[in-house]
VOKE-999079 format. One line per field, with one value per atom (N, C-alpha, C, O): residue in three letters; x, z, y; atom name. Coordinates in nm, 3 decimals, always signed. Last residue first. Example, Ala and Ser with C-alpha at 12.3 -4.5 7.8 and 13.67 -1.06 7.14 Angstrom:
BEGIN
code (SER SER SER SER ALA ALA ALA ALA) .
X (+1.285 +1.367 +1.290 +1.341 +1.319 +1.230 +1.320 +1.424) .
Z (+0.708 +0.714 +0.787 +0.804 +0.780 +0.780 +0.780 +0.846) .
Y (-0.225 -0.106 +0.003 +0.114 -0.569 -0.450 -0.330 -0.332) .
site (N CA C O N CA C O) .
***
This chain:
BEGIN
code (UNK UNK UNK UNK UNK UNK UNK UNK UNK UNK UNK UNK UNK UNK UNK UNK UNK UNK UNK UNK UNK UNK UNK UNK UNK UNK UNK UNK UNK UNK UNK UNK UNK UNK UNK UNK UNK UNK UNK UNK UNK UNK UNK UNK UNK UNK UNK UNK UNK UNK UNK UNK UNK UNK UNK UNK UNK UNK UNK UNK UNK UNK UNK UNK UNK UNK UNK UNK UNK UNK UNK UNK UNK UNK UNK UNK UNK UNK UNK UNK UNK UNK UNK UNK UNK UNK UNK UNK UNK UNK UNK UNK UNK UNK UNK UNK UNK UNK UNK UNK UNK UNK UNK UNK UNK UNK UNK UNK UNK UNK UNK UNK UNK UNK UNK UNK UNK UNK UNK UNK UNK UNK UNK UNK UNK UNK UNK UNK UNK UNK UNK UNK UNK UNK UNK UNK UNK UNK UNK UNK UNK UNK UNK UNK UNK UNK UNK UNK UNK UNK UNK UNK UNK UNK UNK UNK UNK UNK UNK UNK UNK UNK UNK UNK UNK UNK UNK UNK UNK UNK UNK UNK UNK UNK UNK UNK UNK UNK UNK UNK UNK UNK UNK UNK UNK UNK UNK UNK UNK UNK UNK UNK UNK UNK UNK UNK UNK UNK UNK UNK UNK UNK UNK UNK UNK UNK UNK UNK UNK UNK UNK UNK UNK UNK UNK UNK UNK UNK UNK UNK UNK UNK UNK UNK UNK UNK UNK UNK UNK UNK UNK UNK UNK UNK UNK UNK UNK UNK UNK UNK UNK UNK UNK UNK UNK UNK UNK UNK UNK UNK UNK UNK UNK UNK UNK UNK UNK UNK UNK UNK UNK UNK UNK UNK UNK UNK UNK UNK UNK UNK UNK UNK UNK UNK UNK UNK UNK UNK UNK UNK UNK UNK UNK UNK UNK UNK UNK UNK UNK UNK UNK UNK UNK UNK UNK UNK UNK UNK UNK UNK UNK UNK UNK UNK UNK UNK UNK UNK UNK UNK UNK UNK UNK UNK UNK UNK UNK UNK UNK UNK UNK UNK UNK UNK UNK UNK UNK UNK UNK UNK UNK UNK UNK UNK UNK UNK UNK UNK UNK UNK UNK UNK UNK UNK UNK UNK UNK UNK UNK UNK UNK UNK UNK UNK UNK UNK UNK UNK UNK UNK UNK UNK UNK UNK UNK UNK UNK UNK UNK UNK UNK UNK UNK UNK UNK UNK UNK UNK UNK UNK UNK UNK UNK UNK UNK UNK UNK UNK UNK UNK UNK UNK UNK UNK UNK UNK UNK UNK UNK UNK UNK UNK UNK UNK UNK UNK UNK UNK UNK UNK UNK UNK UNK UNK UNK UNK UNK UNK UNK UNK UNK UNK UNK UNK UNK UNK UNK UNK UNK UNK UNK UNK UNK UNK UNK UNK UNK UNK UNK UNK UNK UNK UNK UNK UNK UNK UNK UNK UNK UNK UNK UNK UNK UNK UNK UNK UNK UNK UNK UNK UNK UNK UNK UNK UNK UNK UNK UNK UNK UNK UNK UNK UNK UNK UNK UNK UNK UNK UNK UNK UNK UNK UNK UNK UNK UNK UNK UNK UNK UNK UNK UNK UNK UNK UNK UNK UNK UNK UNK UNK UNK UNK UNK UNK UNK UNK UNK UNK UNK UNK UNK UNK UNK UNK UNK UNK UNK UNK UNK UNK UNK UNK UNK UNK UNK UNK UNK UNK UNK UNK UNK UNK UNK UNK UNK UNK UNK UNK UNK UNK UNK UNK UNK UNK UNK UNK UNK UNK UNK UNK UNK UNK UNK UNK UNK UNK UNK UNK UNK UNK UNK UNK UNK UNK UNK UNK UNK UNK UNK UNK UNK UNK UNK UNK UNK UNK) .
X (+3.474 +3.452 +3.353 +3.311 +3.678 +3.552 +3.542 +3.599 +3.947 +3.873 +3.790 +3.776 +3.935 +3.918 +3.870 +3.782 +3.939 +4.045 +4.035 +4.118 +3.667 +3.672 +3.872 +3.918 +3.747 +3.675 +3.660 +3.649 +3.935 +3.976 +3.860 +3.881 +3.785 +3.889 +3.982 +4.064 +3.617 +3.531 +3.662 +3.652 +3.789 +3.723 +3.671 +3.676 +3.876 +3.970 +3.920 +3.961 +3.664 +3.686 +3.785 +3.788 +3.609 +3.498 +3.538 +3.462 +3.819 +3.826 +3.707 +3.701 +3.760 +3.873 +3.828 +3.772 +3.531 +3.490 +3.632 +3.624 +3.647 +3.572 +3.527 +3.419 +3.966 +3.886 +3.759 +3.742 +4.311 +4.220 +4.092 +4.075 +4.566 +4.436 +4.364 +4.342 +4.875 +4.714 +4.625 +4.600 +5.151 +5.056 +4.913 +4.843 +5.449 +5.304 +5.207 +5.184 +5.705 +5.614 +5.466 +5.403 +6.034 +5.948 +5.822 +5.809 +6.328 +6.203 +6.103 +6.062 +6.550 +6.455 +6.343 +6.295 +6.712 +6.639 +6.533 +6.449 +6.829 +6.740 +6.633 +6.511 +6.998 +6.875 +6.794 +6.678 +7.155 +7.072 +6.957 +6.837 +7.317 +7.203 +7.126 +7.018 +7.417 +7.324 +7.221 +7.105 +7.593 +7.531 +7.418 +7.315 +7.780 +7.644 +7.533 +7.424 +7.861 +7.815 +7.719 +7.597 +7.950 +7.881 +7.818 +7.702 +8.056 +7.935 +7.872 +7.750 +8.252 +8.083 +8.023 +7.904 +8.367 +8.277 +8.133 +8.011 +8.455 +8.381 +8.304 +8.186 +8.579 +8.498 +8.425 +8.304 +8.782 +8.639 +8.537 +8.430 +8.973 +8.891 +8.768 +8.670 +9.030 +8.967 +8.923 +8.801 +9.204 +9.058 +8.956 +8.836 +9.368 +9.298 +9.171 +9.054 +9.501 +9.383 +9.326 +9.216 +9.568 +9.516 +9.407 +9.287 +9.805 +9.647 +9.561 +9.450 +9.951 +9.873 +9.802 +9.736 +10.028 +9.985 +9.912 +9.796 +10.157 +10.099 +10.032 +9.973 +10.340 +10.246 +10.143 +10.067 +10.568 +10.461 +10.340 +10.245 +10.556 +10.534 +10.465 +10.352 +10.730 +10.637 +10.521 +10.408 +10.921 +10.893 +10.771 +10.688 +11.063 +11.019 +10.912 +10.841 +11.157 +11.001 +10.939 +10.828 +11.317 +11.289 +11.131 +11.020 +11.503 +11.355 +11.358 +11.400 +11.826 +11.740 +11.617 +11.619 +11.931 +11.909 +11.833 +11.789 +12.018 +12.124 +12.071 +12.138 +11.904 +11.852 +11.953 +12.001 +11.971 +12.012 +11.935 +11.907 +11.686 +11.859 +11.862 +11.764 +11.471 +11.498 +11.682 +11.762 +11.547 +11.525 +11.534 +11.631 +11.469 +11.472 +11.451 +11.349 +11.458 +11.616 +11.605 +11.711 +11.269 +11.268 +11.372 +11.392 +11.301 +11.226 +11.249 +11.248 +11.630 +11.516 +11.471 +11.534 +11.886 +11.854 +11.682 +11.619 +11.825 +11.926 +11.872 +11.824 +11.632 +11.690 +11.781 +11.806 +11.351 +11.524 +11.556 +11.513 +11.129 +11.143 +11.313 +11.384 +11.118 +11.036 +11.108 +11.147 +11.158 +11.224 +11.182 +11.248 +10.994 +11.127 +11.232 +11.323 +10.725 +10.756 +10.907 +10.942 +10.822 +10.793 +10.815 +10.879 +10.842 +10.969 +10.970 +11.073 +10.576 +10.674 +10.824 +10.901 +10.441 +10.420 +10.512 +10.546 +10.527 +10.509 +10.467 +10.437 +10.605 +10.640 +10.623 +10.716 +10.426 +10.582 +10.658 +10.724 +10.225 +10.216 +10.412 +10.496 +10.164 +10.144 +10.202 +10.228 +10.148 +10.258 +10.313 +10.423 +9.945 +10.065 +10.190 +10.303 +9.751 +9.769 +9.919 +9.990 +9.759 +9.803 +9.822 +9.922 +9.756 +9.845 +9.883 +10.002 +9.483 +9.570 +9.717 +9.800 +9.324 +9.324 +9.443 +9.512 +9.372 +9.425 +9.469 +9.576 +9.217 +9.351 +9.434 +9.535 +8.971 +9.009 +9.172 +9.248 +8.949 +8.916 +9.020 +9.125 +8.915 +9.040 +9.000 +9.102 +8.662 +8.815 +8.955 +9.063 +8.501 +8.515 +8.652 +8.722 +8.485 +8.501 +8.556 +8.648 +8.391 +8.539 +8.548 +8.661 +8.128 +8.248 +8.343 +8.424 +8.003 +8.026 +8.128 +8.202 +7.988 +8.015 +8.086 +8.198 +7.795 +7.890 +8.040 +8.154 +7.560 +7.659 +7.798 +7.891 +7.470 +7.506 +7.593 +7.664 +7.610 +7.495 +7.555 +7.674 +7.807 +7.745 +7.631 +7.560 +7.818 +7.984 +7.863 +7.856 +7.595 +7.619 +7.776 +7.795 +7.536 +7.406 +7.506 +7.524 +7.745 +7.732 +7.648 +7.675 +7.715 +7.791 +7.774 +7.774 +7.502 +7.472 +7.598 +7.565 +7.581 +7.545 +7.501 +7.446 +7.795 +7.817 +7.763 +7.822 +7.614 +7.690 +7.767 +7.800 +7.498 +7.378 +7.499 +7.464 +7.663 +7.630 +7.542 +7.530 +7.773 +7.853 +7.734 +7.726 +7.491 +7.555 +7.641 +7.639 +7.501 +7.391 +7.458 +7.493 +7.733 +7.731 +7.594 +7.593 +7.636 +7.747 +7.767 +7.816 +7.319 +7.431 +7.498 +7.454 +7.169 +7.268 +7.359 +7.434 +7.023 +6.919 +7.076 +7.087 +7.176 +7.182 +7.071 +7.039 +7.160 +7.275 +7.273 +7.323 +6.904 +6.878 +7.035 +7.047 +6.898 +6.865 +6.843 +6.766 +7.050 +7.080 +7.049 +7.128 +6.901 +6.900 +6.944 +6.892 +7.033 +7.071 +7.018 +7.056) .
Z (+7.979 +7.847 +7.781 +7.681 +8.098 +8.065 +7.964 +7.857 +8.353 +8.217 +8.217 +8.297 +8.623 +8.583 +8.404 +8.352 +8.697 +8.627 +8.578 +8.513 +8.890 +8.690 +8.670 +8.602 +9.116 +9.002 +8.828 +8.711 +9.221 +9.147 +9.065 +8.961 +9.247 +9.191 +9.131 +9.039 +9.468 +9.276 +9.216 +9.095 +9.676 +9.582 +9.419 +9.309 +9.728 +9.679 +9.586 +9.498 +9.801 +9.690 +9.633 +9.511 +10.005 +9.966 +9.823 +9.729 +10.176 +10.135 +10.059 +10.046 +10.283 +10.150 +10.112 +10.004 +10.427 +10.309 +10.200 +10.081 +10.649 +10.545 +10.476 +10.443 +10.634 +10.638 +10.664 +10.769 +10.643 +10.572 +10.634 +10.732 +10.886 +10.811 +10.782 +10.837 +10.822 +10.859 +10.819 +10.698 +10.681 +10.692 +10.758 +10.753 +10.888 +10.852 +10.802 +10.848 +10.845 +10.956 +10.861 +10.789 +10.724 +10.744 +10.816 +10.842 +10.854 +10.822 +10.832 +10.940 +10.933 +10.823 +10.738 +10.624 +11.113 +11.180 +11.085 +11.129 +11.002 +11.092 +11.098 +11.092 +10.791 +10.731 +10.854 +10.824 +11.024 +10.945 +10.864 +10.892 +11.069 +11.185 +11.118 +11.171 +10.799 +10.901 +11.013 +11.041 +10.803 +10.741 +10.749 +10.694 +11.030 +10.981 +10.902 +10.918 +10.916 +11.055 +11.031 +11.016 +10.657 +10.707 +10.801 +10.789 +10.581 +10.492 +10.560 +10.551 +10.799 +10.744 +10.672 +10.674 +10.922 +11.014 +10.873 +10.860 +10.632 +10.742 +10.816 +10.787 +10.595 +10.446 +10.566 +10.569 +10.776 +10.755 +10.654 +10.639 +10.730 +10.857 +10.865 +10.933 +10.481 +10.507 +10.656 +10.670 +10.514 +10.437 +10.451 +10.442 +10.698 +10.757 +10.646 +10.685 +10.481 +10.638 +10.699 +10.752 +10.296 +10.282 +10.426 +10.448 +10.456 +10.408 +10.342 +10.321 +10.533 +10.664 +10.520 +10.467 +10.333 +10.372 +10.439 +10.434 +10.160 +10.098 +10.134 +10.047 +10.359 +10.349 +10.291 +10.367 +10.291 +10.388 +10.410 +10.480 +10.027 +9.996 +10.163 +10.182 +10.080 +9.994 +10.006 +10.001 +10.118 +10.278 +10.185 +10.233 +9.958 +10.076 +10.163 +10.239 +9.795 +9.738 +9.879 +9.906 +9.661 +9.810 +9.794 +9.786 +9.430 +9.463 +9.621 +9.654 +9.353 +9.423 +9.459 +9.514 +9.185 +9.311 +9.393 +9.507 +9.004 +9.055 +9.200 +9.303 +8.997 +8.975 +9.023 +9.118 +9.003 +8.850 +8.857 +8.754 +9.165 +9.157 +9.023 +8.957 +9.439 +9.300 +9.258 +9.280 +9.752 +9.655 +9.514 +9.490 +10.093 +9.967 +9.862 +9.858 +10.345 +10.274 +10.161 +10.121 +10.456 +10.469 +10.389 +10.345 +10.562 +10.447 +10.417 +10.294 +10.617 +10.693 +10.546 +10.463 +10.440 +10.554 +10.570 +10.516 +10.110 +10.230 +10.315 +10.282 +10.039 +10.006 +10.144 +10.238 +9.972 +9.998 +9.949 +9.867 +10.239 +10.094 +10.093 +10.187 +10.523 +10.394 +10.274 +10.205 +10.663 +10.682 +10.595 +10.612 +10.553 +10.540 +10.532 +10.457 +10.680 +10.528 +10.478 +10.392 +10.937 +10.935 +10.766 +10.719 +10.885 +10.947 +10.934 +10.921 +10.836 +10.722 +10.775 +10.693 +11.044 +10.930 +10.852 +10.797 +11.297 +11.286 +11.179 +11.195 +11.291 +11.392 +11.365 +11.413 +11.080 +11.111 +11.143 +11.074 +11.151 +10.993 +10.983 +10.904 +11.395 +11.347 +11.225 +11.196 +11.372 +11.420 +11.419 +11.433 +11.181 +11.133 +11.220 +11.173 +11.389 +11.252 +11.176 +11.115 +11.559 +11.598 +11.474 +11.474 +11.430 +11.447 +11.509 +11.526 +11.328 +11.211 +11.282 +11.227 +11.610 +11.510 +11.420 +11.419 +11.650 +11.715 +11.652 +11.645 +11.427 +11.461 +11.516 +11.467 +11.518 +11.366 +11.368 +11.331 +11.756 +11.718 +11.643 +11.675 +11.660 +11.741 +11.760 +11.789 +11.474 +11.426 +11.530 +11.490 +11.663 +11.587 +11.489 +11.445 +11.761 +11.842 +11.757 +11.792 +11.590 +11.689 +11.746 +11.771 +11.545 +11.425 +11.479 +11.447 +11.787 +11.747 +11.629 +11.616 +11.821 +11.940 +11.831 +11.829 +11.577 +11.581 +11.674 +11.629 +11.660 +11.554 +11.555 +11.543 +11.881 +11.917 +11.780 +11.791 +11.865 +11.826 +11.873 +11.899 +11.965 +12.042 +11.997 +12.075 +11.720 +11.784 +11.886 +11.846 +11.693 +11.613 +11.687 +11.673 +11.976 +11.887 +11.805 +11.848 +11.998 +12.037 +12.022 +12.054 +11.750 +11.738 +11.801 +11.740 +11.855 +11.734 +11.738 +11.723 +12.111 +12.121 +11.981 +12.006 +11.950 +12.040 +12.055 +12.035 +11.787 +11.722 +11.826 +11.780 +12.024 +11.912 +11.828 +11.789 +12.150 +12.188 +12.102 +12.118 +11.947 +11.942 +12.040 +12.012 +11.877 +11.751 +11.807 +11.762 +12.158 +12.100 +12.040 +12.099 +12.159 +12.214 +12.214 +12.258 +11.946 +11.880 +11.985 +11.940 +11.838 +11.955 +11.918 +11.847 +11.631 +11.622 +11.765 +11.804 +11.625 +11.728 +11.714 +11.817 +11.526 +11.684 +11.747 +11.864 +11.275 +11.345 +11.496 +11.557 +11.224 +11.245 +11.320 +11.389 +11.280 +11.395 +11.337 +11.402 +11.068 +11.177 +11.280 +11.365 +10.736 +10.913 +10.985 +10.980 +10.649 +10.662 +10.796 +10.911) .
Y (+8.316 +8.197 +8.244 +8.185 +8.585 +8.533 +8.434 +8.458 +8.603 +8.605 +8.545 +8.452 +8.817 +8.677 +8.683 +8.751 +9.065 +9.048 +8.857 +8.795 +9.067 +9.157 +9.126 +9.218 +8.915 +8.857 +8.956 +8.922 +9.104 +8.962 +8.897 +8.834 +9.306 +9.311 +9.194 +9.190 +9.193 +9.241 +9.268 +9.247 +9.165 +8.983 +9.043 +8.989 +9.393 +9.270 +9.137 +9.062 +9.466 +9.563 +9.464 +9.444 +9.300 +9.328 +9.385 +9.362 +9.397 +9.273 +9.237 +9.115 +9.683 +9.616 +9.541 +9.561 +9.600 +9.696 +9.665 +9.635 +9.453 +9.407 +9.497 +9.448 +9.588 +9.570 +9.522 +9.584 +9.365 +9.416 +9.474 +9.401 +9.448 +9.343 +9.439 +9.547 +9.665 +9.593 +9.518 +9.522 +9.418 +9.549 +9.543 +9.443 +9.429 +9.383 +9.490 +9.601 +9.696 +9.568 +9.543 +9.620 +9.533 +9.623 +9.547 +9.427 +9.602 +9.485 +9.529 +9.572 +9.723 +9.794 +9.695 +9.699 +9.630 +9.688 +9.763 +9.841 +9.412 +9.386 +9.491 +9.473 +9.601 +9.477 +9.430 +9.401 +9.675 +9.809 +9.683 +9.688 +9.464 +9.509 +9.616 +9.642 +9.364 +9.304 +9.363 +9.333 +9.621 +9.556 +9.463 +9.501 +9.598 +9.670 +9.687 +9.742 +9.300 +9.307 +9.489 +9.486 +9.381 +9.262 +9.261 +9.221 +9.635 +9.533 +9.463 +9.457 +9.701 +9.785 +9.731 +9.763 +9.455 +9.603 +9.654 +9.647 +9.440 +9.301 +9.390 +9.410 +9.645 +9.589 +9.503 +9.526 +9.682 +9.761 +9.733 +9.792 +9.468 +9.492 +9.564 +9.532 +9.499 +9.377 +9.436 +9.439 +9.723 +9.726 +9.641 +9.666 +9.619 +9.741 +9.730 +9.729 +9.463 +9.390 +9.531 +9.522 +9.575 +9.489 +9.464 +9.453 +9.797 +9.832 +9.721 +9.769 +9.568 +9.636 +9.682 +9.593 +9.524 +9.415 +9.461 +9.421 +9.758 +9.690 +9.582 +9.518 +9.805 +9.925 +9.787 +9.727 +9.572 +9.580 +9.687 +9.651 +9.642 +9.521 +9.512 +9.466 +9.892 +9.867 +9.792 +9.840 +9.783 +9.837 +9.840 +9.763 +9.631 +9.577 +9.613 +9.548 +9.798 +9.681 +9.615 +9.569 +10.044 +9.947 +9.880 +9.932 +10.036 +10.075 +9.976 +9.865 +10.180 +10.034 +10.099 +10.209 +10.317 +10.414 +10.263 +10.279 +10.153 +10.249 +10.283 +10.280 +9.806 +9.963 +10.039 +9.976 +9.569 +9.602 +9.755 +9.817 +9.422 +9.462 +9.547 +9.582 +9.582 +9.568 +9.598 +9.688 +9.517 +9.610 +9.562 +9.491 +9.480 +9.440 +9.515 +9.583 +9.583 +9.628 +9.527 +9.479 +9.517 +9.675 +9.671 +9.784 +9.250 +9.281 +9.406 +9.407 +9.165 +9.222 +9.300 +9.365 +8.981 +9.086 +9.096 +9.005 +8.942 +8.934 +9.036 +9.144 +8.621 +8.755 +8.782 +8.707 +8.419 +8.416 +8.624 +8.704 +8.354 +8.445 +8.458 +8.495 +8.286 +8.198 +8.220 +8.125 +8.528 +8.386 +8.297 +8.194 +8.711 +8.743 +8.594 +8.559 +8.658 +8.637 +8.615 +8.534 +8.735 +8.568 +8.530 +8.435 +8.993 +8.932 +8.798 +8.733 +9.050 +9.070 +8.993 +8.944 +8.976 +8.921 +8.908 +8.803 +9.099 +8.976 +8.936 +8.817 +9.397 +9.307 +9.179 +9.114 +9.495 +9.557 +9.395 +9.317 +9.430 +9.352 +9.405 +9.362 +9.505 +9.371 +9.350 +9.233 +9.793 +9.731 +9.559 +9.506 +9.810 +9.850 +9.807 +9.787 +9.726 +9.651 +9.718 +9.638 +9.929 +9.823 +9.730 +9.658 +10.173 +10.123 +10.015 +9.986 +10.104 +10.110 +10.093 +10.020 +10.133 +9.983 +9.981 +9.879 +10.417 +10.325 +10.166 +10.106 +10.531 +10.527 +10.439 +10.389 +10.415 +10.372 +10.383 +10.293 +10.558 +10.405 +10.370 +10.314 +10.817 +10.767 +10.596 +10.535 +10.784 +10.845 +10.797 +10.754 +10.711 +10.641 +10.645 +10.553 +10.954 +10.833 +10.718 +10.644 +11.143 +11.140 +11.002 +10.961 +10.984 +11.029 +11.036 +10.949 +11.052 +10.888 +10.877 +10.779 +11.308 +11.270 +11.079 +11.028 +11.358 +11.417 +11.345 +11.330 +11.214 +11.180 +11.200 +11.119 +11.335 +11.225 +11.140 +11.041 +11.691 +11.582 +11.435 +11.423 +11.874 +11.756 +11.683 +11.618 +12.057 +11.961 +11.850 +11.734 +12.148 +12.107 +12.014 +11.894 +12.291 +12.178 +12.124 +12.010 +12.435 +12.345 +12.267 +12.151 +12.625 +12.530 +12.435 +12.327 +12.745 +12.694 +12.616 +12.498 +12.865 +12.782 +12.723 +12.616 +13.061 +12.956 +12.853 +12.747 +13.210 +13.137 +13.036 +12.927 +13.364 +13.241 +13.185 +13.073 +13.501 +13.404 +13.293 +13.171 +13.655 +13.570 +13.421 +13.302 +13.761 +13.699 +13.624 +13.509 +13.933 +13.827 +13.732 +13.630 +14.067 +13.983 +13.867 +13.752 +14.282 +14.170 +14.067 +13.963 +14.330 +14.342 +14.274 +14.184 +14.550 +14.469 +14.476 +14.566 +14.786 +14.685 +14.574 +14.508 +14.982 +14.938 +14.840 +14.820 +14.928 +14.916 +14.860 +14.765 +14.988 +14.877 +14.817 +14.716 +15.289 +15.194 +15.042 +14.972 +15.466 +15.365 +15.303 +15.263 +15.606 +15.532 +15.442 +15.331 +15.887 +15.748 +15.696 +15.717) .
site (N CA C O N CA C O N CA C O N CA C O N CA C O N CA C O N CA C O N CA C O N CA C O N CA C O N CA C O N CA C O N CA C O N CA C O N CA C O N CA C O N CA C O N CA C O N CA C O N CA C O N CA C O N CA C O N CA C O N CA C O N CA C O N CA C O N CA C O N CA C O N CA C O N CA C O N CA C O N CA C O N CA C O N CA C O N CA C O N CA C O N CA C O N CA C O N CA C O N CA C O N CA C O N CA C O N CA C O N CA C O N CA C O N CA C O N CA C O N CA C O N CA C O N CA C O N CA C O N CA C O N CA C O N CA C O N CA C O N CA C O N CA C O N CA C O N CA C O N CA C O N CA C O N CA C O N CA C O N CA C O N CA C O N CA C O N CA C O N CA C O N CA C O N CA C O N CA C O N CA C O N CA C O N CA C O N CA C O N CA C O N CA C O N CA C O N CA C O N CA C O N CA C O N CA C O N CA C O N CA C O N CA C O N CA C O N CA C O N CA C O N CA C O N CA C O N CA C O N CA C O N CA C O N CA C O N CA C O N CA C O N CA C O N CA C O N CA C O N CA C O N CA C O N CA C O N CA C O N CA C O N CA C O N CA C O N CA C O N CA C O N CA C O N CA C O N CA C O N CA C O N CA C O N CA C O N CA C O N CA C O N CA C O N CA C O N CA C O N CA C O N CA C O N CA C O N CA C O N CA C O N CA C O N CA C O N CA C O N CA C O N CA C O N CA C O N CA C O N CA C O N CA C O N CA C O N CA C O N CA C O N CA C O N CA C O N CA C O N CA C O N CA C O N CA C O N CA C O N CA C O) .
***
């Protein structure tokens, strides 16, 4: 049995090439913009979740006849009461959180990815093209 390919195996090589293979891979400039973008996104949801807590559903509350604070509306005539309220706010914040990223990523990236994929001019012709362009338009001309 031969074992020298055993020992060409160093295990502190492997760990080091799997180190730095990760770090190519955790520090791409993608990589770096995904986290970023993840605690972003976090952040946004709870400020919109504290918005739609704090100042929508409480303003709806004063409009909409029922009793008490939206969080304690429930379907009547149920034993266990469905709470519709708190529902009904989940149901506003994820409206505008979607509306927020539907605008971010359709529109506005949207836009700058269509800027930036204009495509460019193509070179002027030739005169040997433009030479192959005119016999090419004249044999597609019909004949009387």
């Amino acid at each position: 049995m031969d074992l020298d390919p055993l020992k060409k195996m160093v295990p502190t090589r492997h760990a080091i090439s799997l180190l730095e293979e990760f770090k190519k891979f955790a520090f791409k400039g993608n990589m770096i913009d995904l986290a970023v973008a993840l605690v972003v996104g976090t952040a946004f949801t709870q400020l919109v979740n504290s918005f739609v807590k704090a100042i929508i559903m409480p303003t709806l509350a004063q409009f909409l006849p029922g009793p008490g604070a939206y969080t304690e509306w429930k379907i009547p005539n149920v034993p266990t009461g469905v709470p519709v309220g708190q529902f009904l706010g989940e149901l506003v914040n994820f409206l505008i959180v979607s509306f927020a990223v539907f605008i971010f990523m359709v529109k506005i990236l949207g836009l700058l990815i269509r800027k930036e994929e204009q495509p460019a001019p193509p070179p002027p012709l030739s005169k040997s093209e433009e030479l192959l362009v005119e016999i090419r338009d004249l044999l597609r001309k019909p004949t009387n």
